[in-house]
N, C-alpha and C positions, 0 to 999 in steps of 0.2 A: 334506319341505321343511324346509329349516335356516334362521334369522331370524341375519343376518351383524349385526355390531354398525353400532351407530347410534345413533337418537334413542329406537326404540320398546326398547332393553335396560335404558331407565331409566323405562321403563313399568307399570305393574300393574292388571288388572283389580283391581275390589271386591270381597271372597271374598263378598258376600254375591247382588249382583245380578249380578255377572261386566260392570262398564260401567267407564270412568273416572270419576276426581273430576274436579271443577269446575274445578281446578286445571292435570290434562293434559290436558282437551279444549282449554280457553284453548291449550295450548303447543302443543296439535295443528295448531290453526286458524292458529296463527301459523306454524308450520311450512308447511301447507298452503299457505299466503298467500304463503310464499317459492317454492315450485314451481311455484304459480300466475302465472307472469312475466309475461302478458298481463293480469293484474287482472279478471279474468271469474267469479272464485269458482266455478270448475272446470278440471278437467286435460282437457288433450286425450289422444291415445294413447301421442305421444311423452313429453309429460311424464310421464305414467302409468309407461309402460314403466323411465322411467327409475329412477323413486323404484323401485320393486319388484324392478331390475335390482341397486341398491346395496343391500339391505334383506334380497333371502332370494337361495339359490341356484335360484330357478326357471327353465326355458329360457324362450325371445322366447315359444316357443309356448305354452306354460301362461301368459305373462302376458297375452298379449291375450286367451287365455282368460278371464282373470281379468277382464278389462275389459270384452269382451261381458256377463259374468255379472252385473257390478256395472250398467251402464250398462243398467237395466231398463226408462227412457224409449226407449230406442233413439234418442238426442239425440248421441250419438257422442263423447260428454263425461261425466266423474265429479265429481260435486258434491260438498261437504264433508261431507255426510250419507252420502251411500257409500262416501266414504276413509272417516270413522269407522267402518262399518261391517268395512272391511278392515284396521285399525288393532287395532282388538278384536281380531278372528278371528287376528291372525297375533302379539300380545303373549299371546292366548289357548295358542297353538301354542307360543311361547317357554317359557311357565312351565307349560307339559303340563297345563294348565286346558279345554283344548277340549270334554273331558266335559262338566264343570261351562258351560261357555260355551253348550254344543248345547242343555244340559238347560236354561237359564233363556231359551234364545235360540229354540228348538227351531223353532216358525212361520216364524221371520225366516229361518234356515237352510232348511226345507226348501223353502223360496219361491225364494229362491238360488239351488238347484239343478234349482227345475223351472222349466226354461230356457222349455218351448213352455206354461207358465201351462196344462196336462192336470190339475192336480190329484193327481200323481201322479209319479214321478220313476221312468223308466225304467232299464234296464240299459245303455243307450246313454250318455245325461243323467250314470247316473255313473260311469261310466268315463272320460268327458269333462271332471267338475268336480269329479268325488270327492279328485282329490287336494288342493284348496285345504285339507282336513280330513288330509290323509292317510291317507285312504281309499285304500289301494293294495294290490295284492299278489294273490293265490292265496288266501289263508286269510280277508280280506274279502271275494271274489268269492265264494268258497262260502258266507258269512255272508248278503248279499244272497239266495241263491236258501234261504236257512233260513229267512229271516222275510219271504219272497215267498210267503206263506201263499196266494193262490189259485191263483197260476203262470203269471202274466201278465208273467210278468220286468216288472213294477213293483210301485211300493213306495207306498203312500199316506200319509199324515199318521202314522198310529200304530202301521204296522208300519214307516217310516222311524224315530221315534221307540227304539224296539226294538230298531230296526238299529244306530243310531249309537252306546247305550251299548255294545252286545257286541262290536263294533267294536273301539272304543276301549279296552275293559276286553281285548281279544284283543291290542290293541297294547300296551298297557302289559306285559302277559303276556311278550311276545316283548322288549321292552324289556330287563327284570328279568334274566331269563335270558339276557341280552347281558351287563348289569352283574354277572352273578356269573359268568361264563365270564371276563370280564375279568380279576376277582378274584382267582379260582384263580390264572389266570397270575402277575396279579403277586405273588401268595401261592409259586407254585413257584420263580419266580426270585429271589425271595428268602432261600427256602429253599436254593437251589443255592448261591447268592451263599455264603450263611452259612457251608454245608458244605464249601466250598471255602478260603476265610477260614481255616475251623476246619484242614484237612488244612495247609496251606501253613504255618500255627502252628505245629502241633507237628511239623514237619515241622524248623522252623527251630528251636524250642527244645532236638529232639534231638537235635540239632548242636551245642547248647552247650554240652549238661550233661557228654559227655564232653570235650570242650577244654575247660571249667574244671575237670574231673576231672584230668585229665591236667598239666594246669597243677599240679595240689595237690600230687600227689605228687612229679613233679621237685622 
């Protein structure tokens, strides 16, 4: 999931508790307050969908996903206390904090995701919600069944705990190794660039030196 520009790019968790200041919640609520065009101090689906449509690249279907998840009354409405909550998670995801987010949030998260309140977040559950975290892929599916330590394809409190840093520490992994794959390139076509530069140079110089040779002597 990618966070498009907007209000939350001028965002930041607190590197200490990963929450906002006093300061961007005030601006949240006011924000909140504008989407909230019925004055109810809550979004319904549509308003939901929308904010989240201009906000990150998710499909319709991950977002009402998002909205059953959030909407843990089952009231068919998101209150200002679980926009906050999805405001965090996705300024978390922006500045690649979602570690540090899980690690002070870890309860609040893994409550999140157990959708039927089992105590326990199955293989279904996350496949279903895991990506709000970007939990996605082959290499996290096999992580899940690493630290599904009895093999009940679920996960409870502190082998989810477990799960989410290796996770995360396996995405960042795959990250790095994007950004130095990049690297190289732009490192080769530069080098091309240069070597080419360089050839056409002296290619042109040694064209000169005999015509101003040749000049001398006549």
């Amino acid at each position: 999931m990618k966070i498009k520009t907007g209000i939350l790019q001028c965002m930041h968790l607190d590197k200490t508790y990963s929450m906002l200041s006093g300061k961007n919640v005030y601006i949240l609520l006011e924000y909140f307050k504008l989407l909230d065009v019925h004055g109810e101090m809550s979004l319904n689906d549509i308003q939901f969908y929308n904010f989240l449509h201009a906000v990150t690249d998710l499909s319709k279907a991950h977002i009402y996903n998002v909205f059953d998840m959030l909407d843990v009354d089952g009231s068919g409405r998101i209150d200002f206390d679980e926009f906050y909550l999805l405001a965090c998670i996705l300024i978390s995801l922006k500045d690649k904090e979602e570690k540090q987010f899980i690690y002070r949030h870890s309860r609040t998260v893994f409550e999140l995701l157990d959708e039927d309140r089992s105590h326990s977040i199955s293989a279904e559950e996350f496949s279903a919600f895991g990506f709000l975290f970007n939990f996605q892929g082959a290499a996290v599916s096999q992580i899940f069944k690493d630290f599904d330590i009895s093999g009940d394809e679920e996960l409870d409190y502190k082998e989810f705990k477990m799960f989410a840093m290796a996770c995360i520490d396996k995405q960042n992994d795959i990250d790095r190794k994007k950004r130095e794959k990049l690297e190289r390139r732009r490192r080769q076509k530069e080098d091309m660039a240069k070597r080419k530069l360089e050839r056409v140079g002296g290619g042109a110089l040694g064209a000169v030196i005999p015509s101003c040779y040749t000049c001398a002597i006549q």
